[in-house]
C-alpha atoms as one frame of an Amber mdcrd trajectory, in Angstrom:
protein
   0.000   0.000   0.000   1.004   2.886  -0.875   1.988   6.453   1.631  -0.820
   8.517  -0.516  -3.488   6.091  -0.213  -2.708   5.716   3.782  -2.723   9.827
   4.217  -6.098  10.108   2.476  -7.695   7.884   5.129  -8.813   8.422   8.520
  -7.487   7.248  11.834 -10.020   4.630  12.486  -9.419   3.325   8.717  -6.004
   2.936   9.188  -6.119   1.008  12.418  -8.449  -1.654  10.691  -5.976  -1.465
   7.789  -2.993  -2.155  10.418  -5.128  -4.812  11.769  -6.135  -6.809   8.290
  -2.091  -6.287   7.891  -1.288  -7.908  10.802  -3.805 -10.963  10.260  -2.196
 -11.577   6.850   1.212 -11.276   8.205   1.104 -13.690  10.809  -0.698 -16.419
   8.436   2.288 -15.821   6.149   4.574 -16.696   8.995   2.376 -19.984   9.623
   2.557 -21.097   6.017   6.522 -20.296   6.294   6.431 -22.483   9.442   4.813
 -25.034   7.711   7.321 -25.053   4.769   3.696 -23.774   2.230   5.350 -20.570
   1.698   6.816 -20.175  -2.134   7.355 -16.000  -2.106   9.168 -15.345   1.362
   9.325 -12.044   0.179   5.975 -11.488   1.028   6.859 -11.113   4.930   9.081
  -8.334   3.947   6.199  -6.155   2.087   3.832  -7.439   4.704   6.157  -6.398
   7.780   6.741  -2.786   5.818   3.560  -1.898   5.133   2.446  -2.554   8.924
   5.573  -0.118   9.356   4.369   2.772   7.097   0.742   2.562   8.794   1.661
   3.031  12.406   4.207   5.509  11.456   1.020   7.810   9.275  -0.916   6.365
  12.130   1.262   8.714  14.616   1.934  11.278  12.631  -1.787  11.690  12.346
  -2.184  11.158  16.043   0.405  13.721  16.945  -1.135  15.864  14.332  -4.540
  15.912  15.935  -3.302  16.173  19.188  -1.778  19.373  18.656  -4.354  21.120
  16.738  -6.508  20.888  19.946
């Protein structure tokens, strides 16, 4: 996912999108576990994109936060 799709969101969309992240990433790391995994690449994306929503996440947060 991309930075401009995450900054056109709101927070509450971004949290479920962290979440649904999250869910995928940790079947990836079952299927890896269970030797099902063909792209292993996949974790990296998955693990980066979880990255770049907590960190628009904050800067959102800390936006808000400072406009009250």
């Amino acid at each position: 996912m991309k930075t401009t799709e995450l900054r056109q969101k709101d927070a509450a969309a971004i949290e479920t999108e962290i979440k649904a992240l999250q869910k995928a990433h940790f079947g990836l790391r079952m299927q890896k576990a269970l030797q099902q995994l063909s792209n292993t690449s996949t974790l990296r994306t998955t693990r980066r994109d979880i990255a770049r929503a907590k960190t628009i996440l904050a800067q959102k947060q800390k936006q808000a936060a400072t406009a009250k």
